[in-house]
N, C-alpha and C positions, 0 to 999 in steps of 0.2 A: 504493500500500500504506500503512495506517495507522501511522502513527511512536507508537513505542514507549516514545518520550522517548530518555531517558540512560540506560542502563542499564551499569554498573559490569560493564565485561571480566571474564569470570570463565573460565576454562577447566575441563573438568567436573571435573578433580583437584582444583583448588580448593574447585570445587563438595563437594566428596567429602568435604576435611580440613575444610569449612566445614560441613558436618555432622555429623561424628566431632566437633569442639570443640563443638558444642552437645549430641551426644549425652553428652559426662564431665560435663555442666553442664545438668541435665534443669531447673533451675528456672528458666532464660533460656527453655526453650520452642525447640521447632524451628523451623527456618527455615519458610515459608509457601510455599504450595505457587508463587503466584503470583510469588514472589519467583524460586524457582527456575527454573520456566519463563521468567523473563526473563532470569536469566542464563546458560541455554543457548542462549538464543534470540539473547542478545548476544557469543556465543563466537565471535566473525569467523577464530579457531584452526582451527576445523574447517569442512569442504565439509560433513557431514553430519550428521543427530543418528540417533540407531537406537534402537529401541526399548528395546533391550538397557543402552543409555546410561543412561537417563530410567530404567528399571527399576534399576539399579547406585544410581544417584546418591541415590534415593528412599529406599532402604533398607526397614525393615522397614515403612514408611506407601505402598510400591510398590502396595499392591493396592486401597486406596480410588484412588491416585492415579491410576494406569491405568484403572482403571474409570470416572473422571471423565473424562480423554481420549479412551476410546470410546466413550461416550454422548453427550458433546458433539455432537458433528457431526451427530448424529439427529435434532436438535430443528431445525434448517433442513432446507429444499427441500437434497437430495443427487441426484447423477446413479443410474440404476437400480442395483441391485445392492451398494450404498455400507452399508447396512446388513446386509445378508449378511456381508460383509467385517470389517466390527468386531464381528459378533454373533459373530464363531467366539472370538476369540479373550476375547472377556468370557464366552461360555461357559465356558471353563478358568477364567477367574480367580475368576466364584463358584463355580462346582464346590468350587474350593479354600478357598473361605471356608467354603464350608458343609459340610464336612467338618474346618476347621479345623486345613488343610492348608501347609505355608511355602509363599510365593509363590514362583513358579517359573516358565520362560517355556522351550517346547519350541525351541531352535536357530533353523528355520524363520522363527519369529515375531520370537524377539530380532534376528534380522540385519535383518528390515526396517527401513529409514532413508526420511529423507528428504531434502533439500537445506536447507542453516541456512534461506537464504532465503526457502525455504517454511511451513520450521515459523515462523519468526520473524512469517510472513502469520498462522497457525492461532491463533501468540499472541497477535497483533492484536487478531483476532477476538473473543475469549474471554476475553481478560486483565480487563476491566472488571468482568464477571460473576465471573469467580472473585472477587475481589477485595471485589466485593458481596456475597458469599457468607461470603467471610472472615472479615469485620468481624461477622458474626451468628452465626457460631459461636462457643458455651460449653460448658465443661465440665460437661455436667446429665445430667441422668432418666439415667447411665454404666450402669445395671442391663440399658437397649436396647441398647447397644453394646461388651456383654461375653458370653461364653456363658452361656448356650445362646442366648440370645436373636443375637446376631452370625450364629450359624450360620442361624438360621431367618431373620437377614434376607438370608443368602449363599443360600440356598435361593429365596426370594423373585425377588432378581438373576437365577441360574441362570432362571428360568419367563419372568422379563423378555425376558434375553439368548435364551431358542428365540423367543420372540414377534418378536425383531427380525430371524433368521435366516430369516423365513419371510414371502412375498412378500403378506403382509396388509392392503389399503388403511388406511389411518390409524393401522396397525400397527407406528408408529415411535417416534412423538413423545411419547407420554403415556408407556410402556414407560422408553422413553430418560431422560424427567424423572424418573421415581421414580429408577432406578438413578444418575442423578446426586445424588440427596437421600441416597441410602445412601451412596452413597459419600464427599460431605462430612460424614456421620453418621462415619465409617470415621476421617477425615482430622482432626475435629474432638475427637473423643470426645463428641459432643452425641446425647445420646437423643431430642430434638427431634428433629432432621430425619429419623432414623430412623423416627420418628412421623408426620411427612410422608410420606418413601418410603413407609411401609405404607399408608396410606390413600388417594393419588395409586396404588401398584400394584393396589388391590383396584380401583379404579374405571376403572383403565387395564384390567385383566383383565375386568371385564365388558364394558368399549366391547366390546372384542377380540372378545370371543366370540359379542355379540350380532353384528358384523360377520358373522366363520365362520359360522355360524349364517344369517345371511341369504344369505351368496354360495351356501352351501352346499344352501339350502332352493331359490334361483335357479334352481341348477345343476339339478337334478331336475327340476323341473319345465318348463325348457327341455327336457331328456331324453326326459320321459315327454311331449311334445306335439311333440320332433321322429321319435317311431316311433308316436305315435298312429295 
């Protein structure tokens, strides 16, 4: 498993007061997203992290954040079904953006966990790239990442998140990348990558359709020559 370096023990109550003190002190800037995933990841306190957790800690930047943890994992080979699974519950989460709704997680979803051990692999993984991502987010074009425009890019998500609940060959990856570029648009306050996301999901929605569109044209015509 990839080492993570040193990361400074934090237990997520810490995590918590260490975001309420920067919350009374808005011109320090909130902690980073990537920061915080390592020190949940580095919490050896707890057997488990839960979704509920990571949702709690995040506070009112939970709903870019989540939405970045469930498209993640789309843009790699995953075992069948791995995208059905995260597409339900980012379904909720833009619904809620694009309605402009508080983030909110149904019981069910918040209880799911995982093992430190494990999420601490996931952070591995992904730690470098968020961090890449970080460093290029700025506070700009704020007019795409404020309503109306937010909502129409939580509406966008939402068409994303059915296209990845639905068993579509190449119908993961491109979907999954926009929705991570909103989502650092979300986390960032940048109207840049919001800019990205839109243009990355209009060209993910046509791959899409031309695909549907040919399985579908396939299907018929296998049809119509196996009762010929």
């Amino acid at each position: 498993m990839p080492e993570l370096g040193k990361p400074e023990t934090m237990t997520i109550e810490g995590i918590r007061n260490f975001r309420r003190r920067f919350a009374r002190k808005p011109r320090l800037g909130a902690p980073r997203l990537s920061a915080i995933l390592r020190q949940l990841a580095g919490d050896k306190n707890r057997q488990r992290i839960s979704i509920g957790d990571f949702f709690e800690v995040m506070g009112d930047r939970a709903t870019g954040a989540l939405m970045l943890i469930l498209a993640l994992p789309n843009l790699v080979p995953t075992p069948p079904g791995t995208s059905a699974i995260l597409g339900a519950p980012l379904l909720l989460l833009a619904a809620q953006l694009t309605f402009g709704l508080r983030p909110w997680l149904p019981k069910v979803i918040a209880r799911r966990s995982m093992k430190r051990e494990d999420f601490e692999g996931v952070v591995a993984r992904i730690h470098r790239w968020v961090v890449f991502a970080e460093r290029m987010l700025n506070p700009r074009l704020s007019f795409l990442v404020e309503p109306p425009a937010e909502y129409f890019a939580g509406f966008i998500c939402l068409l994303l998140a059915i296209v990845l609940t639905l068993p579509i060959p190449l119908g993961n990856i491109l979907p999954a990348f926009s929705i991570c570029l909103f989502a650092f648009a979300i986390l960032g306050r940048d109207g840049l990558f919001s800019l990205f996301g839109m243009t990355t999901a209009v060209v993910s929605l046509i791959i899409v359709s031309g695909v549907t569109y040919g399985l579908v044209k396939a299907g018929i015509f296998f049809v119509t020559n196996l009762f010929a």
